[in-house]
PDB file of N, H, CA, C and O in Angstrom:
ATOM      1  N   UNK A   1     -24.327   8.075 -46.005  1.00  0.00           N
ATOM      2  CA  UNK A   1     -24.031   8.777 -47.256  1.00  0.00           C
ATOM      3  C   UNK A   1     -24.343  10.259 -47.098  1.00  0.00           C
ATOM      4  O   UNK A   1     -25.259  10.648 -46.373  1.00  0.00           O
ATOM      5  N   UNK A   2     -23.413  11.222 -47.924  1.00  0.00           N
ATOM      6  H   UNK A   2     -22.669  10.906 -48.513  1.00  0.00           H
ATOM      7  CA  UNK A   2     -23.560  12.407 -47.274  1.00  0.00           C
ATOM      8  C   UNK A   2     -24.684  12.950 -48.460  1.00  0.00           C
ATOM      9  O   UNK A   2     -24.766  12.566 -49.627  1.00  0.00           O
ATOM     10  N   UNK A   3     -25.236  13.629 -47.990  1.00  0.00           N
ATOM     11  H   UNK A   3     -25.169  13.941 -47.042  1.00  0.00           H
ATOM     12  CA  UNK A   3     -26.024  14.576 -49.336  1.00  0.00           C
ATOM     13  C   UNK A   3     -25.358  15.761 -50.077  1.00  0.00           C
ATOM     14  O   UNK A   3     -24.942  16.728 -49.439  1.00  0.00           O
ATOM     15  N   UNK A   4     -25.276  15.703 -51.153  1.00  0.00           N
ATOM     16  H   UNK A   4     -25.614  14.918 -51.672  1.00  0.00           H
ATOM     17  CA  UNK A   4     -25.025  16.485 -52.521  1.00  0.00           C
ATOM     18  C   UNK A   4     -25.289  17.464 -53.397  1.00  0.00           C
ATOM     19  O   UNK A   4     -24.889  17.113 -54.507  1.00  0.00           O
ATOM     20  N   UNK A   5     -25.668  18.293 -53.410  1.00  0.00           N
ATOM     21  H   UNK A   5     -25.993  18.578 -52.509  1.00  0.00           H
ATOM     22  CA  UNK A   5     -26.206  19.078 -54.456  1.00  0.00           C
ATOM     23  C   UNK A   5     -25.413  19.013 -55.968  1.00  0.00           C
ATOM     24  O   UNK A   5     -24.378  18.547 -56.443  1.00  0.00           O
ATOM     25  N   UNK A   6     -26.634  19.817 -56.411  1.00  0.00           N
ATOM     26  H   UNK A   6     -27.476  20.196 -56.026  1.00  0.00           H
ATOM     27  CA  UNK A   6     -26.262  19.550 -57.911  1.00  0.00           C
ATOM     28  C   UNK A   6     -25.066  20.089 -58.588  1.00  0.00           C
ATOM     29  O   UNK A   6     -24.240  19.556 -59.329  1.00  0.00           O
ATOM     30  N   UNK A   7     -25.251  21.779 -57.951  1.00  0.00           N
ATOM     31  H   UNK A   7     -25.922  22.213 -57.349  1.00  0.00           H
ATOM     32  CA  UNK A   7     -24.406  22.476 -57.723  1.00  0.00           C
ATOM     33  C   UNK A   7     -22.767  22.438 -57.305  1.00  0.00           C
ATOM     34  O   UNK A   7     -21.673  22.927 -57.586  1.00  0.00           O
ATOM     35  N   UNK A   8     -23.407  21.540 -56.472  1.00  0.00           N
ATOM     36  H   UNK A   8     -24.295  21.142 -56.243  1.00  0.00           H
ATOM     37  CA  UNK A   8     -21.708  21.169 -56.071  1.00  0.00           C
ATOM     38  C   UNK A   8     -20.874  20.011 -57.025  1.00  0.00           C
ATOM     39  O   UNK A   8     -19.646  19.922 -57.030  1.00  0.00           O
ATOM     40  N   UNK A   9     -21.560  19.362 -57.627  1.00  0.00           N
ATOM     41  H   UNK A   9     -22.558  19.434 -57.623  1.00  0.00           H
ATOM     42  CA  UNK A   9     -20.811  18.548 -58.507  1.00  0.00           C
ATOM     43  C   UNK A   9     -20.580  19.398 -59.665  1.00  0.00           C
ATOM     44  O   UNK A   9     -19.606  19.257 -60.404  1.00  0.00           O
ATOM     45  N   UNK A  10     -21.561  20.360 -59.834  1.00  0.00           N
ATOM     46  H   UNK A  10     -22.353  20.474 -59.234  1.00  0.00           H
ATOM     47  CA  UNK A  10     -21.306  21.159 -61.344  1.00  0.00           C
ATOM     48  C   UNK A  10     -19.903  22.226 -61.051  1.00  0.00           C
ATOM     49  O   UNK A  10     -19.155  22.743 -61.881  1.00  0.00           O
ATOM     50  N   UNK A  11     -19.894  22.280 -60.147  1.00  0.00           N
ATOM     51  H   UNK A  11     -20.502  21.861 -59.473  1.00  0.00           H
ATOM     52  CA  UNK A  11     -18.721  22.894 -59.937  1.00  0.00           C
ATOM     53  C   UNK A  11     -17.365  22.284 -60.182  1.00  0.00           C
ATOM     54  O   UNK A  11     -16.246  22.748 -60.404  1.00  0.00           O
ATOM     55  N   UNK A  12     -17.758  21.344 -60.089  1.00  0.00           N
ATOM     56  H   UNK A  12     -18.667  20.967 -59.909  1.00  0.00           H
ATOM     57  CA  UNK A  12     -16.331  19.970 -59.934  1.00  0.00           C
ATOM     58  C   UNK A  12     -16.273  19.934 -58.236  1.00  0.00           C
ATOM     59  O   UNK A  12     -15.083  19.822 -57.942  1.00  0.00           O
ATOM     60  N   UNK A  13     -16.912  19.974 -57.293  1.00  0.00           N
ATOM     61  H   UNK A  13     -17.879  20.065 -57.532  1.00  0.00           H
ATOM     62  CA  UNK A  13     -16.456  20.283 -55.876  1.00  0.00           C
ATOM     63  C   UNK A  13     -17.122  19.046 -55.182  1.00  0.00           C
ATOM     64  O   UNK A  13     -18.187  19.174 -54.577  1.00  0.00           O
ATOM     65  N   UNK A  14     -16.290  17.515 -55.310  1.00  0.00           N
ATOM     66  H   UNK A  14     -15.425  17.412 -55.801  1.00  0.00           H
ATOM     67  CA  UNK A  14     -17.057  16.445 -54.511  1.00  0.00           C
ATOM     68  C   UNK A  14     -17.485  16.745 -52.945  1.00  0.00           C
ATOM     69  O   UNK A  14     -17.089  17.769 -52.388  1.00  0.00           O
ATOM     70  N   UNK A  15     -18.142  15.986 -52.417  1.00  0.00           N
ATOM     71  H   UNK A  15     -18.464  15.154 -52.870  1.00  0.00           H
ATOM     72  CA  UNK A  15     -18.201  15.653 -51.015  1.00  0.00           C
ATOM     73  C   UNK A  15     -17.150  15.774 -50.202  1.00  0.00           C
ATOM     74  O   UNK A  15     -17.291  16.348 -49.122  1.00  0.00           O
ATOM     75  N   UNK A  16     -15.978  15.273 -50.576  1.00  0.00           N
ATOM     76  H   UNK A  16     -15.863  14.806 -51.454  1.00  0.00           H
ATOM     77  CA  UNK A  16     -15.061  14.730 -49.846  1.00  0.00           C
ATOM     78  C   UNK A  16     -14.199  15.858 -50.110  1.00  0.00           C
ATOM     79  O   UNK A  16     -13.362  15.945 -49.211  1.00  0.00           O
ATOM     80  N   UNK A  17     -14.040  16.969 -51.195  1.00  0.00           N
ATOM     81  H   UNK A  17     -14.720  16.899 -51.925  1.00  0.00           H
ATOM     82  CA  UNK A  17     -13.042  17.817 -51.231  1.00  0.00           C
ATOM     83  C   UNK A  17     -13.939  18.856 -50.564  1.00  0.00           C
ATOM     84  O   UNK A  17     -13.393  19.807 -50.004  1.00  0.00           O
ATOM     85  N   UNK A  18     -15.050  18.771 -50.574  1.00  0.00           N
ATOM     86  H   UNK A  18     -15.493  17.999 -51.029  1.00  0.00           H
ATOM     87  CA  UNK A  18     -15.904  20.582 -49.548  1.00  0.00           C
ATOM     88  C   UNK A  18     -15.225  19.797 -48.121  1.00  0.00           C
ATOM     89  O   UNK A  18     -14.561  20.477 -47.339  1.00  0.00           O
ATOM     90  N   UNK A  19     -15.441  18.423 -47.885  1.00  0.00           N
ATOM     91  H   UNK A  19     -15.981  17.871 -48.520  1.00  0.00           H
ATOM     92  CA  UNK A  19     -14.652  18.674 -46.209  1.00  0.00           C
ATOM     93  C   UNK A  19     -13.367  18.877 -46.290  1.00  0.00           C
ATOM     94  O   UNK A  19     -12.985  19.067 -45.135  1.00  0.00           O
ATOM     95  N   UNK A  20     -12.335  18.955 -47.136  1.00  0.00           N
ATOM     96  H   UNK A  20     -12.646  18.801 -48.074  1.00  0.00           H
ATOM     97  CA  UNK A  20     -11.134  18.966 -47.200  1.00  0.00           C
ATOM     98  C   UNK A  20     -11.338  19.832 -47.356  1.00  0.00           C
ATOM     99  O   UNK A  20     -11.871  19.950 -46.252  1.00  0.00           O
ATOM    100  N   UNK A  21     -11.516  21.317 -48.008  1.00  0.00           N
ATOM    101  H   UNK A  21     -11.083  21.221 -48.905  1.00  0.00           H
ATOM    102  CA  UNK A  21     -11.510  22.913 -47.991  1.00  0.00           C
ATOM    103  C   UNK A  21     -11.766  23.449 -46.665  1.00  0.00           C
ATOM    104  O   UNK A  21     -10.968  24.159 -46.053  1.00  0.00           O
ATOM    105  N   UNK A  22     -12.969  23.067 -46.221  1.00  0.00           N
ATOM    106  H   UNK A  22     -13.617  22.491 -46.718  1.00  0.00           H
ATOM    107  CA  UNK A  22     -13.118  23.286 -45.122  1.00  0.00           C
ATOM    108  C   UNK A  22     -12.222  22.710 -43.909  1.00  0.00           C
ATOM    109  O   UNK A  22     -12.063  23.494 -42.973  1.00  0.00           O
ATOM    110  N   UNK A  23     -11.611  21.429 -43.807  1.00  0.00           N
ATOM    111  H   UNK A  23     -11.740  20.793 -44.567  1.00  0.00           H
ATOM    112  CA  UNK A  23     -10.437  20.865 -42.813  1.00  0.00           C
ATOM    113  C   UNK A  23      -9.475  21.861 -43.133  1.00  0.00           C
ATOM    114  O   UNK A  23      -8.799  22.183 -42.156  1.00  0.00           O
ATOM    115  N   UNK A  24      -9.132  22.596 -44.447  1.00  0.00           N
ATOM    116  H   UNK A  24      -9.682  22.335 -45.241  1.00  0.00           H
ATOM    117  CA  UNK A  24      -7.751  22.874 -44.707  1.00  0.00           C
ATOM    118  C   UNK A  24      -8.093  24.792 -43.782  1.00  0.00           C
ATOM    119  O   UNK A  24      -7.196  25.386 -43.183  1.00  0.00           O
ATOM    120  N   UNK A  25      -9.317  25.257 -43.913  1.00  0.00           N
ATOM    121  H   UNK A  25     -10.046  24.774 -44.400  1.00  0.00           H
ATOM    122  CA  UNK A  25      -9.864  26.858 -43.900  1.00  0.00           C
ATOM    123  C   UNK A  25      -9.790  26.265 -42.136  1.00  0.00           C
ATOM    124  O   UNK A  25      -9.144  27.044 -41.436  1.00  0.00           O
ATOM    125  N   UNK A  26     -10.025  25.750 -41.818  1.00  0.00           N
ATOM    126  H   UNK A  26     -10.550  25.117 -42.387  1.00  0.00           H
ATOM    127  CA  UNK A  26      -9.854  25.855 -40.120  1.00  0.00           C
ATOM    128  C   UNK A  26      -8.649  25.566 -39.514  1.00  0.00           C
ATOM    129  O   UNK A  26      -8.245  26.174 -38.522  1.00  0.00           O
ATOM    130  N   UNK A  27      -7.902  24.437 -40.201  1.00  0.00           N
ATOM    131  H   UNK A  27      -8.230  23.943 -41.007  1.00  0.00           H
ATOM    132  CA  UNK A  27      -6.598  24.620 -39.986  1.00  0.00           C
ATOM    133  C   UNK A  27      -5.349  26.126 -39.841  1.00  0.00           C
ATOM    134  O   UNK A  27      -4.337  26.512 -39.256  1.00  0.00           O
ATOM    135  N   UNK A  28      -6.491  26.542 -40.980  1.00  0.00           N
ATOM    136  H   UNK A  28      -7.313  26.228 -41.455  1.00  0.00           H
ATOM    137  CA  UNK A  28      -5.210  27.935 -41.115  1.00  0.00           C
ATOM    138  C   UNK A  28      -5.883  29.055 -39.950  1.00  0.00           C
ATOM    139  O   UNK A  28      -5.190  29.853 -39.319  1.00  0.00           O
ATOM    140  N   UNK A  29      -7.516  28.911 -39.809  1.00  0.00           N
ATOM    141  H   UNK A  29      -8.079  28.263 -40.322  1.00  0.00           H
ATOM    142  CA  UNK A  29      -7.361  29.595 -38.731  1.00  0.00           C
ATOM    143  C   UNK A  29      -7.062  29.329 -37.308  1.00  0.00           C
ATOM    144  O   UNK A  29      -7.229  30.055 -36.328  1.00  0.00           O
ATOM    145  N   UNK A  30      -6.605  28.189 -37.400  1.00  0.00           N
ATOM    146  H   UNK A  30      -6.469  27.599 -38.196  1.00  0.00           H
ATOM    147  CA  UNK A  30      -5.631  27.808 -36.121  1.00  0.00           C
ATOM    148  C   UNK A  30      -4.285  28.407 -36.046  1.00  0.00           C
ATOM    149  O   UNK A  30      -3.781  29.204 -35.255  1.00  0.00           O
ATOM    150  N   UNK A  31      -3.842  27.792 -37.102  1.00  0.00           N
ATOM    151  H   UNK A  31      -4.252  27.144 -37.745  1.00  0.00           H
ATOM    152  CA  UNK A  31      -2.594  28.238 -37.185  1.00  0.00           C
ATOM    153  C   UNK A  31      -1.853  29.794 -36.976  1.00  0.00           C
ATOM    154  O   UNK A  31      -0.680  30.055 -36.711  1.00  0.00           O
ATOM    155  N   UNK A  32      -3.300  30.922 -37.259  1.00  0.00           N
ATOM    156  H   UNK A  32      -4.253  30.711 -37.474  1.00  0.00           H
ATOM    157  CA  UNK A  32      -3.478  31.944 -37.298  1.00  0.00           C
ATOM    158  C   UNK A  32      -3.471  32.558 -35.430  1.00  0.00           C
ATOM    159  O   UNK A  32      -2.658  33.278 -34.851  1.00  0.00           O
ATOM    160  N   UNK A  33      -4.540  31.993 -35.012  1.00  0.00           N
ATOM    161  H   UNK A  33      -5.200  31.408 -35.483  1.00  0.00           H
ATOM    162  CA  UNK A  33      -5.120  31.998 -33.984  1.00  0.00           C
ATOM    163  C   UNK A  33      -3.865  31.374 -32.668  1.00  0.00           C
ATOM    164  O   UNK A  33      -4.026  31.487 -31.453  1.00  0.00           O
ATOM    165  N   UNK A  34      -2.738  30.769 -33.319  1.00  0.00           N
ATOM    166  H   UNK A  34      -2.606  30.677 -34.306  1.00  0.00           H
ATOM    167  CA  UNK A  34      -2.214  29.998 -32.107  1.00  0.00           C
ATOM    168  C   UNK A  34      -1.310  31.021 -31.205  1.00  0.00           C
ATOM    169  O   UNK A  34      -1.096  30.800 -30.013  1.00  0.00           O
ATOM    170  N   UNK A  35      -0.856  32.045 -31.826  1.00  0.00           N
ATOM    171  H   UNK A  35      -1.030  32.225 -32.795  1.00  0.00           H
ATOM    172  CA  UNK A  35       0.056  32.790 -31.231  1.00  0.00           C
ATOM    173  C   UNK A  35      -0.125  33.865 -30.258  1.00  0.00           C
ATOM    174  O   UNK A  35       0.544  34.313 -29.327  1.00  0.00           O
ATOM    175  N   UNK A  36      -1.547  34.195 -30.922  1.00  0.00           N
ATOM    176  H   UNK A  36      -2.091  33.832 -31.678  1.00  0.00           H
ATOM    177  CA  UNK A  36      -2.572  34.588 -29.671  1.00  0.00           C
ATOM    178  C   UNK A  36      -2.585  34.494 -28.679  1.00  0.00           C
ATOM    179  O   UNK A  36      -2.197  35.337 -27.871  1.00  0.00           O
ATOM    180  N   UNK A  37      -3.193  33.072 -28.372  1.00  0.00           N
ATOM    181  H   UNK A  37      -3.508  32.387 -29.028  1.00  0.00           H
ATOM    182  CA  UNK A  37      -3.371  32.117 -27.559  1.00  0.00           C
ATOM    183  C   UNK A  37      -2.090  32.200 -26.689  1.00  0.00           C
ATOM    184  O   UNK A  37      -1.989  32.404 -25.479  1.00  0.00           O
ATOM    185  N   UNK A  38      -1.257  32.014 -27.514  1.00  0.00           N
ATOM    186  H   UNK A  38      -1.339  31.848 -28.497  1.00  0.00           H
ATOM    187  CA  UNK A  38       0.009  31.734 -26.180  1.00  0.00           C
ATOM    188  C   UNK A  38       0.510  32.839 -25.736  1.00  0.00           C
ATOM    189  O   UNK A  38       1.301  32.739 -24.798  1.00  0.00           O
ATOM    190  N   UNK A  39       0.203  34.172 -26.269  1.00  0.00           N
ATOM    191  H   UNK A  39      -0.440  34.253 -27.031  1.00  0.00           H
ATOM    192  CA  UNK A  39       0.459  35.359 -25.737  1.00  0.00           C
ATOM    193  C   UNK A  39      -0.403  35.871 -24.409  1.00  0.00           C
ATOM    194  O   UNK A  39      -0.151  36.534 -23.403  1.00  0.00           O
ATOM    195  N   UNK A  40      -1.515  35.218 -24.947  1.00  0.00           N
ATOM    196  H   UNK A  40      -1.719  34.680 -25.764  1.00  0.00           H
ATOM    197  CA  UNK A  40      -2.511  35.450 -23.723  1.00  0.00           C
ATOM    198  C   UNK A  40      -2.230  34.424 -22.194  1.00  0.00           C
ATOM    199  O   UNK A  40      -2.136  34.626 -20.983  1.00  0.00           O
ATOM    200  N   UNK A  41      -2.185  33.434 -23.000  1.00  0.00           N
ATOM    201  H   UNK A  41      -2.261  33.270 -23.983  1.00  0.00           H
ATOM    202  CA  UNK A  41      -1.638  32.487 -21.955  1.00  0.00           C
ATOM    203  C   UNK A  41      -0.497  32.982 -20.865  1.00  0.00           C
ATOM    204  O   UNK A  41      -0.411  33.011 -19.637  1.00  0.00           O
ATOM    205  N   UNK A  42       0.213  33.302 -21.828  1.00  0.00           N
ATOM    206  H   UNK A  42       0.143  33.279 -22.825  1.00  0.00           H
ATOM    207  CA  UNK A  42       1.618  34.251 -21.254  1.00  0.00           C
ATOM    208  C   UNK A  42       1.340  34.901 -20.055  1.00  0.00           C
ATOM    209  O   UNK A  42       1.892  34.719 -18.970  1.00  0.00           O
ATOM    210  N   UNK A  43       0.321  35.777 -20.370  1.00  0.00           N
ATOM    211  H   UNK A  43      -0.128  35.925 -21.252  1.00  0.00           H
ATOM    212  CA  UNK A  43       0.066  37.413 -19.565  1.00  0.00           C
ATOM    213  C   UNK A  43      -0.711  36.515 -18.364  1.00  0.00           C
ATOM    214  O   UNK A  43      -0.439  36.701 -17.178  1.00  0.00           O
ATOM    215  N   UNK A  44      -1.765  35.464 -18.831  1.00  0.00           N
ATOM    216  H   UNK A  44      -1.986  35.313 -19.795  1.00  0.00           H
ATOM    217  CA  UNK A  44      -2.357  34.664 -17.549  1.00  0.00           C
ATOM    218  C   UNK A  44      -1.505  34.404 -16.850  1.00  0.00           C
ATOM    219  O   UNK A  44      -1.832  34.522 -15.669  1.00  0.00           O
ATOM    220  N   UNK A  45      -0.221  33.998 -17.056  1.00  0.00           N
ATOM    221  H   UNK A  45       0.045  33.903 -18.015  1.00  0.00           H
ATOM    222  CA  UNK A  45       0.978  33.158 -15.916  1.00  0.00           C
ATOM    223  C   UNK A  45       1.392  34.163 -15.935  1.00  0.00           C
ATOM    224  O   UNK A  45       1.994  33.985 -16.994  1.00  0.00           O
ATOM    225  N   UNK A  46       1.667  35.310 -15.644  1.00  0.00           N
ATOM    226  H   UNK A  46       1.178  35.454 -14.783  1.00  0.00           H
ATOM    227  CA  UNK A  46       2.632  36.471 -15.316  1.00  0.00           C
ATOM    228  C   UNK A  46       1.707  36.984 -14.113  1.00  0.00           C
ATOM    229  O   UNK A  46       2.080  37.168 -12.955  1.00  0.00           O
ATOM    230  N   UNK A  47       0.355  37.183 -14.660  1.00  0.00           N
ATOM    231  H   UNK A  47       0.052  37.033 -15.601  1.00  0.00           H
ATOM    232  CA  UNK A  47      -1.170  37.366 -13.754  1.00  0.00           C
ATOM    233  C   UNK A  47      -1.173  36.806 -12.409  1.00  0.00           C
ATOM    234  O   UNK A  47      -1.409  37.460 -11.394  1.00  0.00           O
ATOM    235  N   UNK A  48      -0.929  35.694 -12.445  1.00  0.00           N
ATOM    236  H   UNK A  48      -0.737  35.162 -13.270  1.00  0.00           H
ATOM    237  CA  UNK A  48      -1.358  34.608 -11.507  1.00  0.00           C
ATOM    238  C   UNK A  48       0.208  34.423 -10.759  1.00  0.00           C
ATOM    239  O   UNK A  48       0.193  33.678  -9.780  1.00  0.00           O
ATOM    240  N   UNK A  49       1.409  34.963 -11.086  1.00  0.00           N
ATOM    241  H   UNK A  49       1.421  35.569 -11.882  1.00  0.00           H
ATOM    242  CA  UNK A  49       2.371  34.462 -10.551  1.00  0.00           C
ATOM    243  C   UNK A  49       2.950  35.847  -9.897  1.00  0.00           C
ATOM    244  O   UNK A  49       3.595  35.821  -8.849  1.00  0.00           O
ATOM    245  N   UNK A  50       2.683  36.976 -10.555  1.00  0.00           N
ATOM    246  H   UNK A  50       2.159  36.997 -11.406  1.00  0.00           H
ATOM    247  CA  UNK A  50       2.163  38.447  -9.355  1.00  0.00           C
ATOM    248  C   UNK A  50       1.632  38.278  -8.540  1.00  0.00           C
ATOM    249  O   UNK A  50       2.023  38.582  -7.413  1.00  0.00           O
ATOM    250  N   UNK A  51       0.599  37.759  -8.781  1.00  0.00           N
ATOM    251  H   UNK A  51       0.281  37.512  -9.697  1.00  0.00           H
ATOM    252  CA  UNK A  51      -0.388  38.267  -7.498  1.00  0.00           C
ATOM    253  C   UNK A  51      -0.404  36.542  -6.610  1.00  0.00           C
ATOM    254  O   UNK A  51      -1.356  36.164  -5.926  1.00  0.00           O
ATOM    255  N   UNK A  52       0.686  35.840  -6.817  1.00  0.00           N
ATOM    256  H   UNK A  52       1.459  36.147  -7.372  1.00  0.00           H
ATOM    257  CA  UNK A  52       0.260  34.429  -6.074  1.00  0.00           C
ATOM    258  C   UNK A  52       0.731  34.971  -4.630  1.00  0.00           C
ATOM    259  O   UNK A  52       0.246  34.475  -3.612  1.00  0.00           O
ATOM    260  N   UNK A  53       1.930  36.259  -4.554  1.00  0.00           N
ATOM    261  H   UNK A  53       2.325  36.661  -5.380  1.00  0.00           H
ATOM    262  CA  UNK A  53       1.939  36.031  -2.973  1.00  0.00           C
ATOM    263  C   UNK A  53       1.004  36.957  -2.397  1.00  0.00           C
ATOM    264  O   UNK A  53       1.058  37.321  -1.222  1.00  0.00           O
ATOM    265  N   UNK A  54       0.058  37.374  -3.320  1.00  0.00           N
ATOM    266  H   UNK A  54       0.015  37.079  -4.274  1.00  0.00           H
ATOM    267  CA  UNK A  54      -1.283  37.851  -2.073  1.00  0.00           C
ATOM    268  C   UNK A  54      -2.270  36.710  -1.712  1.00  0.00           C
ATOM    269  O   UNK A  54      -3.217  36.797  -0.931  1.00  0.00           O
ATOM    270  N   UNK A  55      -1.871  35.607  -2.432  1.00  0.00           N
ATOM    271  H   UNK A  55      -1.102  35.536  -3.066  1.00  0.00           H
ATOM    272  CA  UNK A  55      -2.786  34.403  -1.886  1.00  0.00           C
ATOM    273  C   UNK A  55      -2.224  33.665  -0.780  1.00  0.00           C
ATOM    274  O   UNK A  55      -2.845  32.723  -0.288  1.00  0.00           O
TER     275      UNK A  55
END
């Protein structure tokens, strides 16, 4: 059982919807974060596929 504050029910804000705010607030900074990622990724394989014939 998870623990509660008082606070949080006076709010109207169950247990189960603070992890759903929070599932939904990391989701978006994924979603945020993904294009990044593959840009960087990008420049890694451009990186590594320059310089593969000095290896």
């Amino acid at each position: 059982m998870s623990i509660s504050t008082a606070a949080d029910f006076g709010n109207g804000i169950t247990p189960r919807r603070r992890v759903r705010m929070h599932a939904g607030a990391a989701w978006n900074l994924v979603k945020r974060l993904r294009p990044v990622a593959e840009a960087l990724l990008d420049e890694l394989v451009f990186f590594i596929r320059s310089h593969a014939v000095l290896l």
